[in-house]
N, C-alpha and C positions, 0 to 999 in steps of 0.2 A: 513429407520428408521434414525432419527437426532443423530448422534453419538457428536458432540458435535456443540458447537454455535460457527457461522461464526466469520472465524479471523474480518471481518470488523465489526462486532456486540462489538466482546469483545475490537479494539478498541475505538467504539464509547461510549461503559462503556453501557451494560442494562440498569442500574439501574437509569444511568442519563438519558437515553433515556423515562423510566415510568415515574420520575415525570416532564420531559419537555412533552412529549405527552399523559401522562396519558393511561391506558390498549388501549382501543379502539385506540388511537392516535398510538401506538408502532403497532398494530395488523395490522393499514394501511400502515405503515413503512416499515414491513416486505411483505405485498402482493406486494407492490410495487418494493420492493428490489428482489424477486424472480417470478415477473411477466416473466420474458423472459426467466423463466422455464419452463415454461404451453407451452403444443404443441398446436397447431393450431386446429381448428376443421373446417376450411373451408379453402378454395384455392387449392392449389395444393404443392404439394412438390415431385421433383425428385430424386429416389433412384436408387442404383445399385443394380441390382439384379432381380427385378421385368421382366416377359414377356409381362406384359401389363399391365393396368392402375388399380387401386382397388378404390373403393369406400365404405367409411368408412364414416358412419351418426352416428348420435348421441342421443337420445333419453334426455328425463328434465332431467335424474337424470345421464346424462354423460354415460352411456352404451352403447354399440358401437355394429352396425349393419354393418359386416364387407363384402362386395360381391366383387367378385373375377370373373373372367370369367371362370380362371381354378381354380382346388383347391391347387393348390402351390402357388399360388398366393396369395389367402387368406389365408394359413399358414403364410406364409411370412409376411401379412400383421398384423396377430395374434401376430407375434413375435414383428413387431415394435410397435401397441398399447401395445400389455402387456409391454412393457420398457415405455411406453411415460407415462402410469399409474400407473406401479408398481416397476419401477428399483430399487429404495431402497430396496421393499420389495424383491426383485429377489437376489441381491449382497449380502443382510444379510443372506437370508435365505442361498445361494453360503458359503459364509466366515462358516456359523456354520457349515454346511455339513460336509466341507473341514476340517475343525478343524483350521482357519485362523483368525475367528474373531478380535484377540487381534492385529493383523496388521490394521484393522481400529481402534478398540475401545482404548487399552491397555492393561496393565498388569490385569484389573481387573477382563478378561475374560478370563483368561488364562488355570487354568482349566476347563474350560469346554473344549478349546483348544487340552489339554491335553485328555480328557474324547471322545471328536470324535476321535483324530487322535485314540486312543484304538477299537474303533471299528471299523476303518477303511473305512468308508461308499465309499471314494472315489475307493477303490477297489472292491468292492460290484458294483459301479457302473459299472466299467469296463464292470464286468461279465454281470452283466442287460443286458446294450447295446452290447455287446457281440453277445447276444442270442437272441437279436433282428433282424427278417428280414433286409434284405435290402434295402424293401419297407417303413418302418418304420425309420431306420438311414436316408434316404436320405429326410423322412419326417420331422428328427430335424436339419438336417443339414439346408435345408431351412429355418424353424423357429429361427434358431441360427440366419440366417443372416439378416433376419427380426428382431430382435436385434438390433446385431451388426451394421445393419444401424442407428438404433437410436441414441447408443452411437455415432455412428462416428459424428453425424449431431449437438450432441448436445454437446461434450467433454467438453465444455466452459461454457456451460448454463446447468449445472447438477440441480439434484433437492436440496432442502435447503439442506437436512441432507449430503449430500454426496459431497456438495461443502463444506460446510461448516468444514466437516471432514478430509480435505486434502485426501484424499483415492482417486487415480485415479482406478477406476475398470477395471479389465482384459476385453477383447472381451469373449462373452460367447462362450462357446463350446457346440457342439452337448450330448455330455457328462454328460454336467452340467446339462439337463433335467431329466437325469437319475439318476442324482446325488439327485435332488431334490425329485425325486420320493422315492429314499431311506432315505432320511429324514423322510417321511411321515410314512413310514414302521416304523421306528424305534418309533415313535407317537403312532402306532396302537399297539406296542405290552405292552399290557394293565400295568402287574403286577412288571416292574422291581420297580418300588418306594415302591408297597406294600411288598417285598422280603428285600429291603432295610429297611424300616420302621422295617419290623417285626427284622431284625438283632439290629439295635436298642433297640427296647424294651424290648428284650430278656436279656441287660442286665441291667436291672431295673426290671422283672420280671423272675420268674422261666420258664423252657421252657414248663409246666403244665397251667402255669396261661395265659402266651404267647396263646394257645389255645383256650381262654375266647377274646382275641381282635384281633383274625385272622377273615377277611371277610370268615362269613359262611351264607349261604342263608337262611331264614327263619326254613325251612325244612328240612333242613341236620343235622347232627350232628356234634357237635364239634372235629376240625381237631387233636384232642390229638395224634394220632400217626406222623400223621402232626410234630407240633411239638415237637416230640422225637426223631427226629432228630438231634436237636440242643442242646439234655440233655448231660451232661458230659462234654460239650466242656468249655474250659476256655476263652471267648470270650474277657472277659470285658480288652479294653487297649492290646488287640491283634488282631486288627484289624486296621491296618493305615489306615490314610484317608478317615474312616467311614464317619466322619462329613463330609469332603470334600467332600467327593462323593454324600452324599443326598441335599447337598446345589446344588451339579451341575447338576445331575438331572432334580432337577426345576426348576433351570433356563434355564437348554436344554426345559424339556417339555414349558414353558411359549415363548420361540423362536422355536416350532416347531408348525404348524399350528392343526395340529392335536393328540398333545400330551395329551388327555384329554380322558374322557370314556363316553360318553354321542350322543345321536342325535334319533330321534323319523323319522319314514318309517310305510306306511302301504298304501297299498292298497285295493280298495273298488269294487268289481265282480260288473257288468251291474244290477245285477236283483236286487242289493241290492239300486241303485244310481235311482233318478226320472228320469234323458234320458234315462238309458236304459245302459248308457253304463261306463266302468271303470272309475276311477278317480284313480289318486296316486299323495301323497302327503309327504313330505319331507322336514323336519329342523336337519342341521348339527349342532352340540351346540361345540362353539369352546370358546376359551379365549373370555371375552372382550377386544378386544383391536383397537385401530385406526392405521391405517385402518384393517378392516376385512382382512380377510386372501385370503376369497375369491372376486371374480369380475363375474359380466355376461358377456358375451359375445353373438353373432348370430352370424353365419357365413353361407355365401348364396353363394354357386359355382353350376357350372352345374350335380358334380357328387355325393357332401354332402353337407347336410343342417341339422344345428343342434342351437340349444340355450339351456342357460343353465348355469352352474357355472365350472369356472376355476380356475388354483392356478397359477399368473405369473410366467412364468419359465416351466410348462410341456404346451406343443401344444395340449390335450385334451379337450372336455366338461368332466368331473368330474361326473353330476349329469346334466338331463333334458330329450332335448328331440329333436326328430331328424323329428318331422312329421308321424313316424309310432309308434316309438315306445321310452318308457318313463322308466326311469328308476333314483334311489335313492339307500343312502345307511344309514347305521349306522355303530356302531362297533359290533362285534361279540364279545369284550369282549375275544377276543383266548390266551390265555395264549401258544406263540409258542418259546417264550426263558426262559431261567432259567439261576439264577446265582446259581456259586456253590464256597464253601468256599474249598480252596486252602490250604496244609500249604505248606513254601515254608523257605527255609532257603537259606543263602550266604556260600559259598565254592569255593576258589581260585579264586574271582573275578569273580563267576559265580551267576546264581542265579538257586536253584534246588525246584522241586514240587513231593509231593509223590503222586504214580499212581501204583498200584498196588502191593504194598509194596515195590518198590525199587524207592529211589531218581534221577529224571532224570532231565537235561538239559532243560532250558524253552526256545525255543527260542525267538529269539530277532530281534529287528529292528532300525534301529537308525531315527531319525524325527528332523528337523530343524523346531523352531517355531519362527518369526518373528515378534516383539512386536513393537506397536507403541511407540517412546520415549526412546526406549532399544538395547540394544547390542541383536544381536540373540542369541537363544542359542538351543544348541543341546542333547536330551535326547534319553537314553535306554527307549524303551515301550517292555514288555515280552508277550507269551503267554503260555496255556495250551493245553492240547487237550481237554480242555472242555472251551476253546476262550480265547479273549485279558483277562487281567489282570486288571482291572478297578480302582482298590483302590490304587494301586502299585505306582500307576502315578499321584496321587495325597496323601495329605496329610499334616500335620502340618509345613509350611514353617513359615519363620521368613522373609522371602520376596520373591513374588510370583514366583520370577524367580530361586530361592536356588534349586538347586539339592536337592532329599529327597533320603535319604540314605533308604538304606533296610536292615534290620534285621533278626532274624528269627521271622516268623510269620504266619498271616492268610492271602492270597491272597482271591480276588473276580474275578471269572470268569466270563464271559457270554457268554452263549452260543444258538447262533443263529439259524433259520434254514440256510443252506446253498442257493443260487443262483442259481448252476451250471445250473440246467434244467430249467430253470424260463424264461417263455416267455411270463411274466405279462404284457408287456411294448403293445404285436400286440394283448393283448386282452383285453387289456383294449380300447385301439384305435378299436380293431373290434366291441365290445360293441356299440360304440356311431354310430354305420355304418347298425347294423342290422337294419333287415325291419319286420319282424315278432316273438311273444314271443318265440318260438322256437329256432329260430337265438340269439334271446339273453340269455337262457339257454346256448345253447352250446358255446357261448362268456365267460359265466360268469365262467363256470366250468374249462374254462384254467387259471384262475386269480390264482396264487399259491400265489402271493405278491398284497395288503397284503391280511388280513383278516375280510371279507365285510358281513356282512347281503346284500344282494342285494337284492331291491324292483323291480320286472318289470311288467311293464305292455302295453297291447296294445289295440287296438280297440272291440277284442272280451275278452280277458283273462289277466288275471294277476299271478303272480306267487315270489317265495321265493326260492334265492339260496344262500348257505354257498360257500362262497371263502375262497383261503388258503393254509397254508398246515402245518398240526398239529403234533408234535411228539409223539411218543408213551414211554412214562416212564417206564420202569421195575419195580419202585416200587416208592412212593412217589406223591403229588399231584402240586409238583411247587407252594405254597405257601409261602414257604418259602426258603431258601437256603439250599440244600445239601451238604452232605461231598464229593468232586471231587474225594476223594483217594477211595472211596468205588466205586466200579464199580456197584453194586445194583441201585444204581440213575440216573446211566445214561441211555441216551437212544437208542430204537431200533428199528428204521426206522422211520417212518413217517406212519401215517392212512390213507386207503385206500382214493381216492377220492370220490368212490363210495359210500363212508358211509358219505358224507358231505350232511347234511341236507338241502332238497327244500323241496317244494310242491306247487303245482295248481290246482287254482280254488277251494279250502275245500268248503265244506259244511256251513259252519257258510257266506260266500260270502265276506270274506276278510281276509287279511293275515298283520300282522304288525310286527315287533320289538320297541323296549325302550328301548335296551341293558338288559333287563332281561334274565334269563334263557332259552333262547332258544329252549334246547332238555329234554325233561324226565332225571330225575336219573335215571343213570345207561344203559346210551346210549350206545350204540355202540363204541364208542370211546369219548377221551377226550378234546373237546373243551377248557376248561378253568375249573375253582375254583372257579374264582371270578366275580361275576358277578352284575350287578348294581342292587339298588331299585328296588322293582316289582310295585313301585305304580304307575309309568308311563303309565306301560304298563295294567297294570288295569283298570287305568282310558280310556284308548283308549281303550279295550275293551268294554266298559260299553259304550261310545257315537258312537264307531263302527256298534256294535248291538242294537242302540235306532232308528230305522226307515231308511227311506229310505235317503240317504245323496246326497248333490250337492256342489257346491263352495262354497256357503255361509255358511253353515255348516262344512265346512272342516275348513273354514279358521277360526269357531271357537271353531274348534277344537284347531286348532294350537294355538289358543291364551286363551286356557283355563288354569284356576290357580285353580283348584279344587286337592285338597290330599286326596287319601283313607288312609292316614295313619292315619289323625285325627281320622276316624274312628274306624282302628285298636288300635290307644289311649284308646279310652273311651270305649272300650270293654273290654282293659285290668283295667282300673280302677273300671270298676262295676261288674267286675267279680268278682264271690264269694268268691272266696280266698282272693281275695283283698279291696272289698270295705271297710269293718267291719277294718281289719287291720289298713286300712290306714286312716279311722276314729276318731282308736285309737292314733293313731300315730300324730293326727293334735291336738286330743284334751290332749294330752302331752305337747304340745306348750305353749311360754309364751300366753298372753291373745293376745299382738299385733301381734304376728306370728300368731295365731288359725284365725282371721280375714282373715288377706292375703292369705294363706291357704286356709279357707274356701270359697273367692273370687273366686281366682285363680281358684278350682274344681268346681265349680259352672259353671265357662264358658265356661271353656274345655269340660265340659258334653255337655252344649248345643253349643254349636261352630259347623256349618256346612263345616266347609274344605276348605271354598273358602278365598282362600287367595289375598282378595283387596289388594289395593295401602291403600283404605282409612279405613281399618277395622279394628277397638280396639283390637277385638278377636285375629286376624291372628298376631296381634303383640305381642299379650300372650303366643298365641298358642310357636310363636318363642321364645320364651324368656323363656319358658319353656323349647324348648328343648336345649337349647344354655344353660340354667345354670345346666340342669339335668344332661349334660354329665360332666361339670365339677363337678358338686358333687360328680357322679361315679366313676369319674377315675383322677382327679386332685391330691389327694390326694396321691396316690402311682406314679401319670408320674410327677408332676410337679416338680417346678414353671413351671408359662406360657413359660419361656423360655429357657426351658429345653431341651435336643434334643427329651425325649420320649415323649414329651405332644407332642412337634410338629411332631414327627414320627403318633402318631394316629390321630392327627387332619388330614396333609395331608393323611394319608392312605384313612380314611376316604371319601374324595374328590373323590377316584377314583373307589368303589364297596361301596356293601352293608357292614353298618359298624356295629363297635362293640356297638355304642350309640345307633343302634335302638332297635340291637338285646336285649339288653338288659332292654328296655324300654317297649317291647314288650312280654318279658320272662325272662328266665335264670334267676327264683329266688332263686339259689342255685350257683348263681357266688362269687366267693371270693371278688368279686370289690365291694359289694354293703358295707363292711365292711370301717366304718371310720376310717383309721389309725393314724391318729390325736387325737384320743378319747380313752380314757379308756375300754369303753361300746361297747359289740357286736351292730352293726348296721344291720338291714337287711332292704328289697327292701322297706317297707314301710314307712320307717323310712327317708329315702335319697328322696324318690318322697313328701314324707311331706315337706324337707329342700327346695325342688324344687320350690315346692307350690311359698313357700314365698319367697325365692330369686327371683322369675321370677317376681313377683309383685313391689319389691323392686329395679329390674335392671329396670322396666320400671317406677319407681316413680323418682327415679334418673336421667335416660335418658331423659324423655317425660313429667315429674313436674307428680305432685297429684290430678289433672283432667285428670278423665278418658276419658272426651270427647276428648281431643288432645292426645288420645292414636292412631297413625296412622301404620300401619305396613312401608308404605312409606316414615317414618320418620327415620326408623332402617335401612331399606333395599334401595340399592342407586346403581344406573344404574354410571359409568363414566368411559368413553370410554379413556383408556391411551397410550399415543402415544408409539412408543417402546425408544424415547430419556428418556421418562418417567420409564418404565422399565429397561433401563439397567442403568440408573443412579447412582443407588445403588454401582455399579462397576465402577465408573468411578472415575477419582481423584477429590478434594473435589472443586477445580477449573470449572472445567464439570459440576459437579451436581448443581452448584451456576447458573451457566449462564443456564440451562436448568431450574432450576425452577425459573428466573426472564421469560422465556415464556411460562410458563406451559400453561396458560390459553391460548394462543394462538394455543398449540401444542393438549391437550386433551378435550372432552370434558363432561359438567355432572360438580354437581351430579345432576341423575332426580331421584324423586323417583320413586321404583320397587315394584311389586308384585309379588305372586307366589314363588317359591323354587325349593329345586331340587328333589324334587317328584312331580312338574306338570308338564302337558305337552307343557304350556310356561314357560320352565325352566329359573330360576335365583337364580344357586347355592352360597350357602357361605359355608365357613369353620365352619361345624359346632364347637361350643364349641370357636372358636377364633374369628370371626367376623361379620359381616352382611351383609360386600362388598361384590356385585355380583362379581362374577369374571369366571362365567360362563353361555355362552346366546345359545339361537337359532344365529347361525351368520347366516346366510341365509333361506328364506323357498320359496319352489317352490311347485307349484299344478301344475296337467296337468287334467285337465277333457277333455275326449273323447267326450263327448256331447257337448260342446262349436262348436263355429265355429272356434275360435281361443283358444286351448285346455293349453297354456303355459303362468302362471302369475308367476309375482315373486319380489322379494327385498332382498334387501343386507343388514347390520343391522350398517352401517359407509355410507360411500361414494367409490365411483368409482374408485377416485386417492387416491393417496398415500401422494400428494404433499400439505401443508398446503395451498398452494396460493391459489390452485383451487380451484374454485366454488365448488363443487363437492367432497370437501373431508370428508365433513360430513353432506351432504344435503339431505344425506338416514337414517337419525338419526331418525325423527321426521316420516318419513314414516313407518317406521319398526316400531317404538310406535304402531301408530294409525291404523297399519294394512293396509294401502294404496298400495297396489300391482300395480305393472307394469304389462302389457302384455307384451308377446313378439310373434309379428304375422308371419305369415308365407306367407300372401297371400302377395303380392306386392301394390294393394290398402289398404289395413290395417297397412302396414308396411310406405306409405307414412303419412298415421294418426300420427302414435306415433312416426316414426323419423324425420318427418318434409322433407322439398327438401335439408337444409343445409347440404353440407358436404364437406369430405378434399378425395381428390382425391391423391393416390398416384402412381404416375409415372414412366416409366422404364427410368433412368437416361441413353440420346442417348451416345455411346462410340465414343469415335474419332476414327476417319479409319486410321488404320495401313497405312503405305508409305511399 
């Protein structure tokens, strides 16, 4: 990722360089400038390390078909294309792990700095690899060096961001894969921001009302004992670092590849498919952002063969397929860490936490953080026995480097599942290795890290397994934050494995997830709370069980923009209770409101759910619900830039939220009341205001012809590079010279269809914007009926490096739905990689005297 623009750029002044070369003109300047970046993709090059020669082709869209004679070889060979494509991305994602960042970037990511070394991920790693065979360590040590060769060849010739950043990068270690993989965990564990959020809003609300905007599933009941947990407590301004710590949060989740709560998996039984035989099919929904997170990869040795998606930096396929058997995942949604509120007071230079009614010693650690442009400096981080201290370590500085004093107060815990026994690392690897469903059942069931819907499937059968490993609460739901001093909240042990949800081959002849509710209420043990939209996973229902399915109809599956919630809308507006109401309600309205109003209901009625790029409706529909949340709930969270609007907006983002819930029900929620007004308000009265603002945000936005009413006018695909994203953080220097290349660095706007209720997701924030900011980043199918059963595309490009060909030439294919194969037969695989390629060689050593 471009941390800042090259010292010779900022000699040369940008700004003088765009009006002597004009965009386009600058754009060739710079491919020219970091041409002798881009690795080679034909000839030869000799390395150390290699036992013999590898052969690495290349496919149009730069995906790499890597064969090995042995299979260490083609690890090895793994490890140098993943650096020749994604070293930025490899070192950034390194630096956040570590809690290092602020040594490339500066002070401006310091707490987040602050926020990982607290969790410690780097010793988490240890353990991982620890507890990993010795067949596996000597598998990344390999990989490492396949690396490390790259940096060594290329020291000089780095890519733009990381020349340009003065940052020399360390040699990777076998370690840091491990490292990365703990990154990803910390991604999956769904609800720390909604725990956070709800701390937040609880004090701008009672912890009664709190209740009304805690993610609860359609069919559950409201979490009021939930939270009364947090009744009595005097929160508001005893809490340091509250803010800090939700700003850092999202900027970790937005730098972790899989910090989000989304991704769509299902597989399709033989009798159900017109060959006869399974299909599975899979999109992970990650940030938008350039480049993807992820990359494909093939790899072809004597003893494994696999294709499929990787993340530079771990030596696995992730998600594909091995020639027997196929296999995808999503999120489970597992709610496996909780924070817990702390009090904690200062005593002779100590800092103490109550725990079971007596005050005890926190201990401590000391941490040296290394700042670009800065003196180092050295900070106390504490813990509990209910984990690091989160909030403690952040807080209201006066300059990001100030020590923050600690008071007495509210600590923030978090508390993890533990590592110890955790041999995720040889089952995840054995995953990608099995040859029959069975073999990969018994893989998936040792996955304790993280926690995976897993899709499998193979030539006769398909199947569903929960990875993981869930704690068991003594009392409370993990929605919110507990009191650490009560021992009532804590936990006690962990859920059997045994009770971790599969199943194969069902009766209905397919099995999928959306991140919906997974298990019945009142399962056997506790998955999670919070859990995403169910209209995903409805909708995949509904075209699962419409006939018999093959490629073509998968893939429109995946690329479908259809919402069942429009329909749950307009059931709740002509319901009995409501229609006549809210009738009443519109013809209360001045004469130009009862219009729009009446507009507005008129369309929504008949509006079928399909949410085009080019549809009037789908852009009402939106702007309906974007102004109805703020009617409901502006008025007691706001202004827009208040921390509790923005606690529910993002909570929002990551489960099912309080805007639909109550859009769909809860006509007895205290929120529907206008507290700006004199006059009790209720639900009919607020979906009338809706009416007409949603009319009026698009007469404003899109003019007073309706025919240029477009949903792709609102809704806007653009793919932002990560110099893009952390610029925010960078000093005002930085951010100057990084948006004189934007356009060089990001790409878009295109316009978007669809939402975060279909199943070609393009979420926004509801209530705050219309930017996507969350896609399918990848989709792969494998149909068993093919002769060649593995297609697939990425939703950016290959490389990482702006120069490349290839860094956003998977943009326009991911739109239009243009899949790659990726074959397996050796005639098939000269098709689509052509005869070009780069051959890498065992560098001869000199003969000792």
């Amino acid at each position: 990722m471009l941390l800042r623009v090259s010292s010779a750029l900022n000699r040369l002044t940008l700004a003088t360089a765009f009006s002597v070369f004009g965009l386009s003109g600058c754009e060739n300047y710079l491919d020219k400038r970091y041409e002798s970046t881009l690795p080679p993709d034909q000839g030869s090059l000799a390395l150390v390390g290699l036992e013999d020669a590898v052969s690495v082709r290349r496919n149009t869209f730069g995906m790499p078909l890597i064969e090995g004679k042995s299979f260490h070889d083609a690890i090895f060979a793994l490890g140098y294309v993943h650096a020749s494509d994604r070293l930025s991305q490899m070192i950034t994602l390194r630096l956040t792990a570590e809690g290092r960042l602020a040594e490339m970037v500066g002070p401006g990511v310091l707490d987040l700095d602050r926020f990982m070394r607290a969790l410690n991920l780097k010793q988490s790693a240890k353990i991982l690899y620890r507890n990993a065979s010795p067949r596996l360590r000597l598998l990344f040590e390999v990989y490492s060096r396949g690396v490390n060769a790259y940096i060594y060849r290329h020291q000089d010739k780095l890519p733009m961001d990381l020349a340009a950043s003065g940052y020399h990068p360390d040699y990777w270690q076998p370690e840091d894969s491990a490292l990365v993989f703990c990154l990803l965990n910390v991604g999956l564990s769904v609800n720390l921001q909604e725990e956070i959020a709800a701390l937040i809003l609880v004090q701008r609300v009672d912890a009664k009302r709190l209740a009304w905007l805690l993610p609860t599933y359609p069919d559950e009941p409201l979490p009021f004992a939930e939270a009364e947990k947090l009744e009595g407590l005097t929160l508001s301004g005893q809490v340091p670092g509250l803010a800090a710590l939700e700003r850092t949060t999202g900027l970790m989740a937005q730098l972790n590849p899989l910090g989000v709560a989304a991704s769509n998996a299902w597989a399709i039984a033989g009798r159900n498919s017109t060959s006869g035989k399974p299909i599975l099919a899979n999109d992970t929904h990650l940030l938008l952002s350039m480049p993807s997170y992820w990359n494909f990869v093939q790899i072809r040795s004597p003893i494994f063969q696999g294709a499929g998606i990787t993340i530079a930096g771990i030596p696995a396929i992730i998600a594909g397929f091995n020639g027997k058997v196929a296999w995808g995942m999503t999120m489970v949604m597992g709610d496996n860490q909780d924070l817990f509120l702390e009090q904690v007071r200062r005593e002779g230079g100590r800092l103490l936490y109550l725990a079971d009614g007596e005050w005890q010693a926190a201990p401590e650690r000391q941490e040296t953080f290394f700042i670009k442009g800065q003196q180092p400096i050295r900070e106390t981080l504490y813990e509990t026995r209910n984990g690091p201290l989160l909030n403690d370590v952040l807080g209201a500085r006066q300059h990001a480097i100030q020590p923050l004093p600690l008071a007495s107060s509210y600590g923030l815990a978090l508390k993890s599942v533990p590592l110890d026994d955790d041999q995720s690392l040889d089952a995840f690897f054995d995953l990608s290795r099995t040859k029959s469903l069975e073999q990969a059942f018994a893989a998936a069931r040792r996955i304790r890290t993280p926690a995976l819907n897993m899709l499998l499937a193979d030539e006769n059968s398909i199947g569903w397994q929960i990875t993981g490993r869930f704690p068991n609460r003594r009392q409370g739901l993990g929605l919110v934050p507990s009191p650490g001093w009560d021992d009532r909240y804590g936990w006690d042990g962990f859920a059997d494995p045994m009770l971790h949800p599969y199943d194969q081959d069902p009766p209905q002849g397919w099995l999928g997830n959306a991140n919906q509710r997974s298990v019945a209420r009142g399962y056997g043990m506790q998955l999670s709370a919070s859990w995403y939209y169910p209209e995903r996973y409805e909708r995949l229902a509904e075209l699962a069980a419409a006939g018999k399915q093959d490629m073509r109809s998968t893939i429109a599956m995946q690329y479908d923009q259809v919402t069942s919630f429009a329909g749950k809308l307009k059931t709740m507006l002509q319901a009995p209770g409501m229609a006549k109401p809210l009738a009443q309600a519109i013809a209360a309205l001045r004469e130009d409101e009862r219009h729009k109003a009446g507009e507005a209901l008129d369309r929504l009625l008949s509006f079928d759910g399909r949410l085009a790029v080019a549809s009037a409706d789908a852009a009402l529909y939106e702007a309906f619900l974007h102004q109805s949340a703020r009617e409901i709930f502006l008025d007691e969270l706001g202004p827009e830039d208040s921390p509790a609007w923005r606690a529910l907006v993002q909570a929002s983002s990551f489960s099912y939220s309080a805007q639909a819930d109550h859009l769909l029900g809860q006509e007895d929620s205290p929120f529907w009341d206008d507290r700006k007004t004199s006059q009790q308000e209720d639900k009919p009265a607020i979906l009338a205001r809706s009416l007409v603002a949603a009319v009026t945000f698009l007469e404003t936005r899109l003019g007073s012809d309706r025919k240029s009413w477009q949903w792709g006018k609102l809704h806007t695909y653009t793919w932002a590079s990560g110099p893009t994203q952390l610029a925010p953080h960078m000093s005002a220097t930085q951010r100057a010279g990084i948006q004189a290349i934007q356009g060089y660095l990001d790409r878009g706007p295109y316009p978007a269809g669809g939402d975060h209720d279909t199943l070609n997701a393009s979420a926004y924030r509801w209530g705050e914007s219309f930017d996507t900011w969350l896609i399918p980043a990848m989709r792969i199918i494998v149909d068993f009926g093919r002769d060649e059963p593995l297609v697939g595309l990425n939703s950016s490009g290959q490389s990482g490096n702006p120069a490349s060909p290839h860094y956003a030439d998977g943009i326009d294919a991911w739109m239009k739905g243009q899949y790659m194969s990726f074959p397996f037969k050796p005639g098939n695989q000269e098709r689509i990689y052509g005869s070009k390629r780069l051959l890498l060689m065992p560098e001869q050593q000199p003969a000792r005297r």
